[in-house]
GUKOL-441805 format. One record per atom (N, C-alpha, C, CB): residue number from 1; residue in three letters; atom name; x, y, z. Coordinates in steps of 0.05 Angstrom, whole numbers. Glycine has a CB too. Layout:
BEGIN
[rec NUM; 'ALA'; 'CA'; [X; Y; Z]]
...
***
This chain:
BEGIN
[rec 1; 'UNK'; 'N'; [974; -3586; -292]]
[rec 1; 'UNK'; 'CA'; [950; -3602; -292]]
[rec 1; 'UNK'; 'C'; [926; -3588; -280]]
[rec 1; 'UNK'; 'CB'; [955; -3629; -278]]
[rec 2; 'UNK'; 'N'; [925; -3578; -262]]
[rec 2; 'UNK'; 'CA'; [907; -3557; -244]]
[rec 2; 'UNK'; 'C'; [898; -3536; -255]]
[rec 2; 'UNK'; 'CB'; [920; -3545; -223]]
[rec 3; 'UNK'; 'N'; [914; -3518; -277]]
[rec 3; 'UNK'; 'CA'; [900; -3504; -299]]
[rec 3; 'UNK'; 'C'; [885; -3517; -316]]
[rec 3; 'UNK'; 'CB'; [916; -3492; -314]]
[rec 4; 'UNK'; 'N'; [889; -3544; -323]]
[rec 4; 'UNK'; 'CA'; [866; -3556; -349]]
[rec 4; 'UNK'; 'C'; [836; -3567; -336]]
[rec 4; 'UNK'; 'CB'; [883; -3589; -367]]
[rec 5; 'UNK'; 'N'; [847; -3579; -307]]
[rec 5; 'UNK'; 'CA'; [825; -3580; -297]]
[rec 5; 'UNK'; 'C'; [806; -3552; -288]]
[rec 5; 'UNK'; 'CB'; [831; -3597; -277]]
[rec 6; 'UNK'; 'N'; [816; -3532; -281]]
[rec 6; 'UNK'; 'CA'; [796; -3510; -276]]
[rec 6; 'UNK'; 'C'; [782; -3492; -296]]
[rec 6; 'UNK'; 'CB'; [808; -3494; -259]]
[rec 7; 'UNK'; 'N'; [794; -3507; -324]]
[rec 7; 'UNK'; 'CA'; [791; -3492; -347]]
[rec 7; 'UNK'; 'C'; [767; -3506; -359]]
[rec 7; 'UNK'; 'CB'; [818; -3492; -366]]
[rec 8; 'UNK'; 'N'; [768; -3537; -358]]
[rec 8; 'UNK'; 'CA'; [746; -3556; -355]]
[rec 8; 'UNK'; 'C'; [722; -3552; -337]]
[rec 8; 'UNK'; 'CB'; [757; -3578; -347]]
[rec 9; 'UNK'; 'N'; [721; -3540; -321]]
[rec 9; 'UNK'; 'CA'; [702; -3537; -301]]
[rec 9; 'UNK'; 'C'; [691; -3514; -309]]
[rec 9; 'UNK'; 'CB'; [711; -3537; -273]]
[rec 10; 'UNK'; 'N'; [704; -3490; -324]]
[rec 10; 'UNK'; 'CA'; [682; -3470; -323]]
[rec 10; 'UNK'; 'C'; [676; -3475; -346]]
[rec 10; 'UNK'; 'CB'; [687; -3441; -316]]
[rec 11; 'UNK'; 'N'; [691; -3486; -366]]
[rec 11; 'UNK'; 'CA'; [668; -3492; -389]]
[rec 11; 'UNK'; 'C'; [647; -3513; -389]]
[rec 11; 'UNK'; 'CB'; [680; -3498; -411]]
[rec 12; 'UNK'; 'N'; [647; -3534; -369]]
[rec 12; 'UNK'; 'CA'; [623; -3549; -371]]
[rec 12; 'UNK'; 'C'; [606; -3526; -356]]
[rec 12; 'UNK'; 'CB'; [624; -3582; -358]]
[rec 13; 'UNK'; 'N'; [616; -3516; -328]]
[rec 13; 'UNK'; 'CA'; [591; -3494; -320]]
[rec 13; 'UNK'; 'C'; [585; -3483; -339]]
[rec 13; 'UNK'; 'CB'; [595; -3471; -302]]
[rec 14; 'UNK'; 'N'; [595; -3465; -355]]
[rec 14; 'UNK'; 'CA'; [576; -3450; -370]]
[rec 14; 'UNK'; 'C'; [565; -3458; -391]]
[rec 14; 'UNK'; 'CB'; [584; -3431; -375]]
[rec 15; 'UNK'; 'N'; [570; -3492; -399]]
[rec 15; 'UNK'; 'CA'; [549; -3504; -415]]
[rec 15; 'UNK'; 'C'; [525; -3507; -405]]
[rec 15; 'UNK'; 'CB'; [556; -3527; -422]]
[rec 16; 'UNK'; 'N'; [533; -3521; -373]]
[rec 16; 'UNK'; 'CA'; [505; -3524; -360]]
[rec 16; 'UNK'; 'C'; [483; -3491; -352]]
[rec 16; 'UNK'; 'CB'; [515; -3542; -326]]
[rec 17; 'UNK'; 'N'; [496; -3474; -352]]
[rec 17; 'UNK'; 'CA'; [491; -3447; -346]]
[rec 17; 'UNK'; 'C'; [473; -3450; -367]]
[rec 17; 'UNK'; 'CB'; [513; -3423; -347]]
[rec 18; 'UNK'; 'N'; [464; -3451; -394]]
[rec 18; 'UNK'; 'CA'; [454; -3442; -418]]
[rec 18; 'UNK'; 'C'; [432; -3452; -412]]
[rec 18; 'UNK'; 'CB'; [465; -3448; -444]]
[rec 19; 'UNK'; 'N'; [410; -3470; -391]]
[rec 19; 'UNK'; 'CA'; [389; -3480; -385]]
[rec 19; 'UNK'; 'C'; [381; -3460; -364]]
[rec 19; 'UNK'; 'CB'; [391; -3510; -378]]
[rec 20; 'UNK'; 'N'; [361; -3449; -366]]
[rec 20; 'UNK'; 'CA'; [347; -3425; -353]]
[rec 20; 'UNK'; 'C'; [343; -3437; -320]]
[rec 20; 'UNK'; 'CB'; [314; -3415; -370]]
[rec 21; 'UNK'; 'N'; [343; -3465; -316]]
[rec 21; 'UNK'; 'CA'; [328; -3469; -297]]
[rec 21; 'UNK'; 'C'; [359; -3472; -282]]
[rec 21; 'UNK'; 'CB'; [301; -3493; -298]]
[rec 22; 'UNK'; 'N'; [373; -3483; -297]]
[rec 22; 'UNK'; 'CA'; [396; -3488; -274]]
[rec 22; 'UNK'; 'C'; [414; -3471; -271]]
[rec 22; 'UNK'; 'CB'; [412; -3510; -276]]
[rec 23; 'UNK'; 'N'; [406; -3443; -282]]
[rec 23; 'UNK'; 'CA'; [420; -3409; -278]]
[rec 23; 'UNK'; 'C'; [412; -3400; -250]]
[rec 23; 'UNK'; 'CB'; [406; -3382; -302]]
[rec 24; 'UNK'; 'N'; [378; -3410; -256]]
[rec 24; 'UNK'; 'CA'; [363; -3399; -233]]
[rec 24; 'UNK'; 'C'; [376; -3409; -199]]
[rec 24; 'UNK'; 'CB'; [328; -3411; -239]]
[rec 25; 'UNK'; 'N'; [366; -3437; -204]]
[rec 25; 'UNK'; 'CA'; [384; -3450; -182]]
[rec 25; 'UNK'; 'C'; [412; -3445; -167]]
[rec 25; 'UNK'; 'CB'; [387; -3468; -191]]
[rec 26; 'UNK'; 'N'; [425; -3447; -198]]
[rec 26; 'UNK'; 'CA'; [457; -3432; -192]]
[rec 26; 'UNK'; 'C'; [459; -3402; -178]]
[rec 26; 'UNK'; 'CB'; [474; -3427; -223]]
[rec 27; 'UNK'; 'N'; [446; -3390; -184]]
[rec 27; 'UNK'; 'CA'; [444; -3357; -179]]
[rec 27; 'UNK'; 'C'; [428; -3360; -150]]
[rec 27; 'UNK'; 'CB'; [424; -3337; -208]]
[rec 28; 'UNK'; 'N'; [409; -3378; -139]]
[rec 28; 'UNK'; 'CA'; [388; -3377; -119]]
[rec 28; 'UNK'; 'C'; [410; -3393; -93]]
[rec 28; 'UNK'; 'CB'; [356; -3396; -131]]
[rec 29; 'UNK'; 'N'; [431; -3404; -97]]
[rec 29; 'UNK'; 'CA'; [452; -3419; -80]]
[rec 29; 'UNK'; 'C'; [468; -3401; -79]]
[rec 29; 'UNK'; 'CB'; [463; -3445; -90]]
[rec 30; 'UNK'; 'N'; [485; -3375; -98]]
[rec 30; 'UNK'; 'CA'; [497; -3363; -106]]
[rec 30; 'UNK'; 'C'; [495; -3333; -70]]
[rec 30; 'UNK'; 'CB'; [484; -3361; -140]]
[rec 31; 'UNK'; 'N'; [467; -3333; -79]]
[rec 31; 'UNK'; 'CA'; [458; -3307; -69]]
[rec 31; 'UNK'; 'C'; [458; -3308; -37]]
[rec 31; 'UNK'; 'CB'; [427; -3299; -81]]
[rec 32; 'UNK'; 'N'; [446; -3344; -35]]
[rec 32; 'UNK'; 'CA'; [449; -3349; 2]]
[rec 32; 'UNK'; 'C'; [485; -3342; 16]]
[rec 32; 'UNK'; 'CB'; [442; -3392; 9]]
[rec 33; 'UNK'; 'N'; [502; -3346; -16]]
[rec 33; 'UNK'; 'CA'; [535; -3352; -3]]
[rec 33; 'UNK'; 'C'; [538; -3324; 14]]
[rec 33; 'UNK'; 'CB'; [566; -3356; -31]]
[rec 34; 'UNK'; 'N'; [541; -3304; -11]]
[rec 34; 'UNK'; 'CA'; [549; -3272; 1]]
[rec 34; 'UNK'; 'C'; [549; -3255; -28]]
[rec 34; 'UNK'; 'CB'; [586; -3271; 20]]
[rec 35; 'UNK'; 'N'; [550; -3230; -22]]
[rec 35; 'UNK'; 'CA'; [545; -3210; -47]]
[rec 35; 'UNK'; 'C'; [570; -3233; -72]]
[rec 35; 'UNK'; 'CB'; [559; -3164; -35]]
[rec 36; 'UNK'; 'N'; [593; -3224; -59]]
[rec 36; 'UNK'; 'CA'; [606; -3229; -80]]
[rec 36; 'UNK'; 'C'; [606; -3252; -91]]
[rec 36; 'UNK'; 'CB'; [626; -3224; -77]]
[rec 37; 'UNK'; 'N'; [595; -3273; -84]]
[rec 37; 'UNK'; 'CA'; [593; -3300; -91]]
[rec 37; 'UNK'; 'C'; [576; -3301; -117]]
[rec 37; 'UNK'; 'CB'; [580; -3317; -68]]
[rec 38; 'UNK'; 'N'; [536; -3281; -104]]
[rec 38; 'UNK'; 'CA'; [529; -3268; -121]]
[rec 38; 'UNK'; 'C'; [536; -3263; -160]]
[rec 38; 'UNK'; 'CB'; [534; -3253; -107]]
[rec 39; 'UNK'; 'N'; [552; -3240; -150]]
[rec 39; 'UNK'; 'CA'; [561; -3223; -173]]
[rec 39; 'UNK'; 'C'; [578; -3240; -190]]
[rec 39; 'UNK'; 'CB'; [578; -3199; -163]]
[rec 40; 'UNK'; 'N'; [597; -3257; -183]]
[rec 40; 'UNK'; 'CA'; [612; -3276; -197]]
[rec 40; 'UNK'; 'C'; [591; -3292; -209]]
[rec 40; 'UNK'; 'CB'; [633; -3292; -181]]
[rec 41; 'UNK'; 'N'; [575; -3298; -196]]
[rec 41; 'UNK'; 'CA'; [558; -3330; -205]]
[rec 41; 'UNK'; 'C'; [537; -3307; -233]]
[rec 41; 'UNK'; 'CB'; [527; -3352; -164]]
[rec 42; 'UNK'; 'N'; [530; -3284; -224]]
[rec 42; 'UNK'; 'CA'; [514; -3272; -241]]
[rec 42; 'UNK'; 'C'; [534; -3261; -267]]
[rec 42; 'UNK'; 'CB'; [497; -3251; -225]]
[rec 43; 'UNK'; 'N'; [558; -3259; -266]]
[rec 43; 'UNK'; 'CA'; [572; -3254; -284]]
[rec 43; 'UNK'; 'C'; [573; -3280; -305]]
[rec 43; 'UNK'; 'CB'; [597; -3246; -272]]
[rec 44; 'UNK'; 'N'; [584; -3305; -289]]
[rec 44; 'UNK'; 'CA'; [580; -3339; -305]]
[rec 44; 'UNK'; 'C'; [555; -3334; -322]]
[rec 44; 'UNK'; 'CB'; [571; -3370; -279]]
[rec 45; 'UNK'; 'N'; [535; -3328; -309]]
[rec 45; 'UNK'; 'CA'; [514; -3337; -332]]
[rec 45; 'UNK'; 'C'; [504; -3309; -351]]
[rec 45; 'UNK'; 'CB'; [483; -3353; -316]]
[rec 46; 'UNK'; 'N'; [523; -3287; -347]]
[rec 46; 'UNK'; 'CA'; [523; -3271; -367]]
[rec 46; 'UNK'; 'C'; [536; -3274; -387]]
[rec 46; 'UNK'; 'CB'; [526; -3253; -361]]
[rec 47; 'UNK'; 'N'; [566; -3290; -380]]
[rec 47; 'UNK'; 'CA'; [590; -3302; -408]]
[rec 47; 'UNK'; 'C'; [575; -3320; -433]]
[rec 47; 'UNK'; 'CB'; [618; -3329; -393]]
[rec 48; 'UNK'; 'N'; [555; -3333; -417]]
[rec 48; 'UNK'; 'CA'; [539; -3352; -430]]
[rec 48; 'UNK'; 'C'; [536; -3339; -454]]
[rec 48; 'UNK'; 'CB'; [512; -3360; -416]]
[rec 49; 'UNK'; 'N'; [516; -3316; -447]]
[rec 49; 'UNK'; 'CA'; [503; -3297; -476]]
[rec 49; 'UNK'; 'C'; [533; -3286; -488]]
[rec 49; 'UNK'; 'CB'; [477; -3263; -466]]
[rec 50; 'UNK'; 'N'; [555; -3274; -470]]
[rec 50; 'UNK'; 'CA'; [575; -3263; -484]]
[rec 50; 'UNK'; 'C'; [566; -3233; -472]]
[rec 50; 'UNK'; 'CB'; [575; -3269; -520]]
[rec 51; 'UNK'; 'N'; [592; -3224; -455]]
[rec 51; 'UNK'; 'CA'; [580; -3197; -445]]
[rec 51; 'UNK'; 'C'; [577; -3174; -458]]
[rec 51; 'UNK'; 'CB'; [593; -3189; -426]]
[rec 52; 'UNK'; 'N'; [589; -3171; -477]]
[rec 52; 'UNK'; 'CA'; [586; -3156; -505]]
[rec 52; 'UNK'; 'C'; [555; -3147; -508]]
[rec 52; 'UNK'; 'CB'; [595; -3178; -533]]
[rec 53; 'UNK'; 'N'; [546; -3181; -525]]
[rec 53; 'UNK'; 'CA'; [522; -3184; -530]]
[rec 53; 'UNK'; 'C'; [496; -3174; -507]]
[rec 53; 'UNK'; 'CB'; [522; -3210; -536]]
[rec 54; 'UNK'; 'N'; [504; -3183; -477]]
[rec 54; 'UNK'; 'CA'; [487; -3184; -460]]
[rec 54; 'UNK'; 'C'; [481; -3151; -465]]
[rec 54; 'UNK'; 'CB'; [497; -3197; -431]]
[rec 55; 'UNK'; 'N'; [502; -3140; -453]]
[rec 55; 'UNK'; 'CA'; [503; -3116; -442]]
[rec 55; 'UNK'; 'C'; [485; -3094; -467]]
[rec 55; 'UNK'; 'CB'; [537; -3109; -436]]
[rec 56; 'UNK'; 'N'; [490; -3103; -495]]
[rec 56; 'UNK'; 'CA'; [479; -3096; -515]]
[rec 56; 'UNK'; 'C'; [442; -3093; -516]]
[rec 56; 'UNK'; 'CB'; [492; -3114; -533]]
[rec 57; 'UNK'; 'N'; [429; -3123; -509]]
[rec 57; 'UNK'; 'CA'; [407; -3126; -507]]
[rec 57; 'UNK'; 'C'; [404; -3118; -479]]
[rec 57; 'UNK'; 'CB'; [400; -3150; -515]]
[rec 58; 'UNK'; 'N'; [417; -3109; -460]]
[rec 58; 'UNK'; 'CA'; [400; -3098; -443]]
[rec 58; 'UNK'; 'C'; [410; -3066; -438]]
[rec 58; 'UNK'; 'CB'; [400; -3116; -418]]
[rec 59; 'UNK'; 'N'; [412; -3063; -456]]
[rec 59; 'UNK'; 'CA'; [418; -3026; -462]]
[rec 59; 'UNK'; 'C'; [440; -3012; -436]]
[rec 59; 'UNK'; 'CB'; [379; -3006; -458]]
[rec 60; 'UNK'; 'N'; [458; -3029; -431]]
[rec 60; 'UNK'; 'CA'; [472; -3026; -407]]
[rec 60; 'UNK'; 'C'; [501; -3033; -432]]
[rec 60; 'UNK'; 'CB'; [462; -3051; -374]]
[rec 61; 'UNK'; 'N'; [520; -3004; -416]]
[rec 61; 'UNK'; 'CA'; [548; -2994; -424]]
[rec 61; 'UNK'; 'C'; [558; -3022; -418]]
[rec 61; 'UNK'; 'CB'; [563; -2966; -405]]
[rec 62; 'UNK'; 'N'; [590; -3042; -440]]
[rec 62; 'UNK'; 'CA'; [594; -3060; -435]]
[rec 62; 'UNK'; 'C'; [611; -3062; -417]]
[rec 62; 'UNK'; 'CB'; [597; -3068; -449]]
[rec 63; 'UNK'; 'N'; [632; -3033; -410]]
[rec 63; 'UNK'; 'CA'; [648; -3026; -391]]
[rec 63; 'UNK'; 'C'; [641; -3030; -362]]
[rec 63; 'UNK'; 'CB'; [652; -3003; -396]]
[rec 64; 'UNK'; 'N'; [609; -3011; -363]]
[rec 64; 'UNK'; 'CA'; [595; -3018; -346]]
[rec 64; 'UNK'; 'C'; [581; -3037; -331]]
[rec 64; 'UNK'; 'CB'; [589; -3011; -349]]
[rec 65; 'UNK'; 'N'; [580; -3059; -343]]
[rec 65; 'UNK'; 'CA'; [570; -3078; -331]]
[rec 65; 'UNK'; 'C'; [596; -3104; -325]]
[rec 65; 'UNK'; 'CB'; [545; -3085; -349]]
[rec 66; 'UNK'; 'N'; [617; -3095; -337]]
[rec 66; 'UNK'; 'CA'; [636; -3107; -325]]
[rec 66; 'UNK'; 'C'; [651; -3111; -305]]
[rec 66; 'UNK'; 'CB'; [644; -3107; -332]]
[rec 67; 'UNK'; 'N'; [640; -3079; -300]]
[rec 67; 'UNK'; 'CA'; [651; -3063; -271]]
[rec 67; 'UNK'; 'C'; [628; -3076; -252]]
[rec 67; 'UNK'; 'CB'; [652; -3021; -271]]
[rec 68; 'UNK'; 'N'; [604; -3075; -260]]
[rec 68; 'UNK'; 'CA'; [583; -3081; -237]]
[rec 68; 'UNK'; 'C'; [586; -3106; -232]]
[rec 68; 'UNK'; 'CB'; [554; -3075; -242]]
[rec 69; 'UNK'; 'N'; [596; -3121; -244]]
[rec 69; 'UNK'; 'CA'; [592; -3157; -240]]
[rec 69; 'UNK'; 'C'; [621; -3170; -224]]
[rec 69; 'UNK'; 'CB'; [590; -3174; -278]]
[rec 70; 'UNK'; 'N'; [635; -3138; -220]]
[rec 70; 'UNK'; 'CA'; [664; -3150; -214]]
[rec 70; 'UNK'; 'C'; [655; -3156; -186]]
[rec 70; 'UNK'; 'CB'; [695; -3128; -218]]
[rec 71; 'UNK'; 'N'; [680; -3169; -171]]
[rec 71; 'UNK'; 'CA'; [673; -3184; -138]]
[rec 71; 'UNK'; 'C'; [669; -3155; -123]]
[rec 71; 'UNK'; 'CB'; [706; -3207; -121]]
[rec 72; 'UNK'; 'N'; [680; -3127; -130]]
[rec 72; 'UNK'; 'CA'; [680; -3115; -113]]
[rec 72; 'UNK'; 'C'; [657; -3083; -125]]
[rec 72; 'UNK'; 'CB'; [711; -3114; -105]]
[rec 73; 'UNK'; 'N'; [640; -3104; -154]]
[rec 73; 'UNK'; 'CA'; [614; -3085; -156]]
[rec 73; 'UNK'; 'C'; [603; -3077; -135]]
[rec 73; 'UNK'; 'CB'; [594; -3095; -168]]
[rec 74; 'UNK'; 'N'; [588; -3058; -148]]
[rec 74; 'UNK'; 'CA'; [548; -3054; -134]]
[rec 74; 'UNK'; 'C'; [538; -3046; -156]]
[rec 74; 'UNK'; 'CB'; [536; -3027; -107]]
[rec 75; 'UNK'; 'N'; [527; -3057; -173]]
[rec 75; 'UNK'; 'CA'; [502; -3056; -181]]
[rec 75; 'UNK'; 'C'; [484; -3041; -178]]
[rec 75; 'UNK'; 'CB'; [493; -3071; -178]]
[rec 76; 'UNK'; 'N'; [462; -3027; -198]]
[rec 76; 'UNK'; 'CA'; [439; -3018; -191]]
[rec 76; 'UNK'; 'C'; [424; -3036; -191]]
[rec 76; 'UNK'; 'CB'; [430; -3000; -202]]
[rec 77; 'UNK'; 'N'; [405; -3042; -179]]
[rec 77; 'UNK'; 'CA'; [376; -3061; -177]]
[rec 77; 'UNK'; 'C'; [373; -3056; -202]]
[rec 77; 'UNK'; 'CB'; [347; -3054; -156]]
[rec 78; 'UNK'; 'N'; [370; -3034; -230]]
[rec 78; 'UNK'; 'CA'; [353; -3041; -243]]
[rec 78; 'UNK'; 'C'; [377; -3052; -269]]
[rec 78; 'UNK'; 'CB'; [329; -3017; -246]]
[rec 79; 'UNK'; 'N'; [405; -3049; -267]]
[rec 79; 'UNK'; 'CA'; [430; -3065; -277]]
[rec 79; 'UNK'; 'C'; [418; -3097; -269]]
[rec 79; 'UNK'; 'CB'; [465; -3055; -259]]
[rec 80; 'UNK'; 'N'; [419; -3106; -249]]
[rec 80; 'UNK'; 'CA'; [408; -3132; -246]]
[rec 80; 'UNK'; 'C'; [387; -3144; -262]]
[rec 80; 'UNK'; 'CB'; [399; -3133; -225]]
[rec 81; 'UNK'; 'N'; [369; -3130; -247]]
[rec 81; 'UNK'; 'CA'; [350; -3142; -259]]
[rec 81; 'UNK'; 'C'; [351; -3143; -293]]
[rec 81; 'UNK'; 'CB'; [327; -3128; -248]]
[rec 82; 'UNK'; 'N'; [362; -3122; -310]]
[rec 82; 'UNK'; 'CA'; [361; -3121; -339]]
[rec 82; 'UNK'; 'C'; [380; -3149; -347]]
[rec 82; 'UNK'; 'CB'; [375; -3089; -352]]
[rec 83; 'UNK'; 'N'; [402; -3151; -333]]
[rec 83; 'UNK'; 'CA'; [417; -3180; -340]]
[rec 83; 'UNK'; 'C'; [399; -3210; -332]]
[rec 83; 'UNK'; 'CB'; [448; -3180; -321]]
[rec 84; 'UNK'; 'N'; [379; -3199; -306]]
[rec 84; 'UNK'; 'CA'; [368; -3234; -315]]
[rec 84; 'UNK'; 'C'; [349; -3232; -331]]
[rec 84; 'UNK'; 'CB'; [355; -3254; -291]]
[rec 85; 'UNK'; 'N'; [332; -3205; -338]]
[rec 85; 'UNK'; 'CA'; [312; -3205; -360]]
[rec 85; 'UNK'; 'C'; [330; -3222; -386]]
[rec 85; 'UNK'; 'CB'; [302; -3168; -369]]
[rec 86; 'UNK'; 'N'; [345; -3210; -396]]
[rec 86; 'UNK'; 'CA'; [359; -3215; -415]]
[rec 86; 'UNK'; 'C'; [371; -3238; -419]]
[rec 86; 'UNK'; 'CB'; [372; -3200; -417]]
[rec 87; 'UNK'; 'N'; [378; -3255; -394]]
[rec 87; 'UNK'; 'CA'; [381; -3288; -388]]
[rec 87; 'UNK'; 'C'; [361; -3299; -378]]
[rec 87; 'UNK'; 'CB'; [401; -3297; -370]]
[rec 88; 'UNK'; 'N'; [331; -3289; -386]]
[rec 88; 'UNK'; 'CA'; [313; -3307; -383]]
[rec 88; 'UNK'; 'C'; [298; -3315; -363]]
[rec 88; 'UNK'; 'CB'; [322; -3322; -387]]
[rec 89; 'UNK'; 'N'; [313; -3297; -332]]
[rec 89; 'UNK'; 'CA'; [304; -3295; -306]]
[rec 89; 'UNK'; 'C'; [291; -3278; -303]]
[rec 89; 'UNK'; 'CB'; [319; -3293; -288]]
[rec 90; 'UNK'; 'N'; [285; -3278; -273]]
[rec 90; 'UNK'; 'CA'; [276; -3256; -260]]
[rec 90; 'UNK'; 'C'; [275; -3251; -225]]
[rec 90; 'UNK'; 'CB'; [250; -3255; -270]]
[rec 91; 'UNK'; 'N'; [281; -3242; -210]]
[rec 91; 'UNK'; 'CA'; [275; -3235; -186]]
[rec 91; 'UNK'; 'C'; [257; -3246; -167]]
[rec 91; 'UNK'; 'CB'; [269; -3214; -188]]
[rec 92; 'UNK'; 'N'; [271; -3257; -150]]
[rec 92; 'UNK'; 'CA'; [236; -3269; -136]]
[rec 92; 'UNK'; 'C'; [244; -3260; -99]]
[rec 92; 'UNK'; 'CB'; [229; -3320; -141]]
[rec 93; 'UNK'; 'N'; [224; -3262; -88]]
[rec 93; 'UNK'; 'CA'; [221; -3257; -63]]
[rec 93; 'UNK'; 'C'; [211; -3273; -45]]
[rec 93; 'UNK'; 'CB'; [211; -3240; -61]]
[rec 94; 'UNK'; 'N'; [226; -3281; -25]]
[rec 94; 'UNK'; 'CA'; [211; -3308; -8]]
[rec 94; 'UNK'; 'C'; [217; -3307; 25]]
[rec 94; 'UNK'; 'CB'; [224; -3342; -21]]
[rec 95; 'UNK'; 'N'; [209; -3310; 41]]
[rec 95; 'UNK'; 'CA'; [220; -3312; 63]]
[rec 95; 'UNK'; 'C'; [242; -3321; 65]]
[rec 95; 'UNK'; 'CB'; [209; -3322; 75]]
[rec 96; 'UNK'; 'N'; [254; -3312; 89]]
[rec 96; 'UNK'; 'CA'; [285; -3321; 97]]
[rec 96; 'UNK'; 'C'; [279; -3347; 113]]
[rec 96; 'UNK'; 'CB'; [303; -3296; 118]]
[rec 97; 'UNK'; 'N'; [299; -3364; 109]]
[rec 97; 'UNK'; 'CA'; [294; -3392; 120]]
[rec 97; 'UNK'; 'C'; [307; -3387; 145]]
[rec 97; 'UNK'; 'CB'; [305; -3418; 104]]
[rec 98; 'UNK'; 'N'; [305; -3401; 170]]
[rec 98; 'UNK'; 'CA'; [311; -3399; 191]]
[rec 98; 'UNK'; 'C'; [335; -3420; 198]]
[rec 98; 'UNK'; 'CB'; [287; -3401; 204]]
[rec 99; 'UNK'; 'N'; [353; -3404; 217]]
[rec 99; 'UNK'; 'CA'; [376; -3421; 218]]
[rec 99; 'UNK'; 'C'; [375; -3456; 233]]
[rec 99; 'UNK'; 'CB'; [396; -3402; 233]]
[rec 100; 'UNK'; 'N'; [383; -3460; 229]]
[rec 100; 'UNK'; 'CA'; [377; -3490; 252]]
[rec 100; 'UNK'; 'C'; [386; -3490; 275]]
[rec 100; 'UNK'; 'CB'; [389; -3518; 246]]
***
């Protein structure tokens, strides 16, 4: 039963993933967790497009970006950034919020 439910869950995520704004969000909660939290959450809304496809439109090896998105990638900044161009994002910069 625990397999159908977790099988359920990433396919409604990555239904909800296909709305630009709630990638953004997802990916902006993603990034506060830790790198690898990151990379997984930025991988989710790469399946969306199909990593094939992604990796295709953003002129990035498919091998390669499978390796960069794994939990124990690194990425180049400009690998990143070409996967949220290509999902519709982009990079933003803001102050760090202060702890309580």
């Amino acid at each position: 039963m625990r397999k159908k439910i977790s099988a359920d869950y990433q396919k409604d995520l990555l239904a909800r993933l296909k709305d630009p704004e709630y990638a953004a969000e997802y990916l902006n909660a993603a990034i506060e967790e830790n790198r690898e939290v990151f990379l997984l959450a930025l991988r989710n809304v790469a399946e969306v497009q199909g990593i094939a496809a992604l990796a295709k439109k953003a002129h990035i090896n498919r091998e390669n970006l499978y390796r960069a998105l794994s939990p124990t990638g690194n990425p180049q900044l400009s690998t990143l950034a070409a996967v949220l161009e290509v999902s519709g994002l982009q990079f933003a910069v803001q102050k760090k919020k202060r702890a309580a």
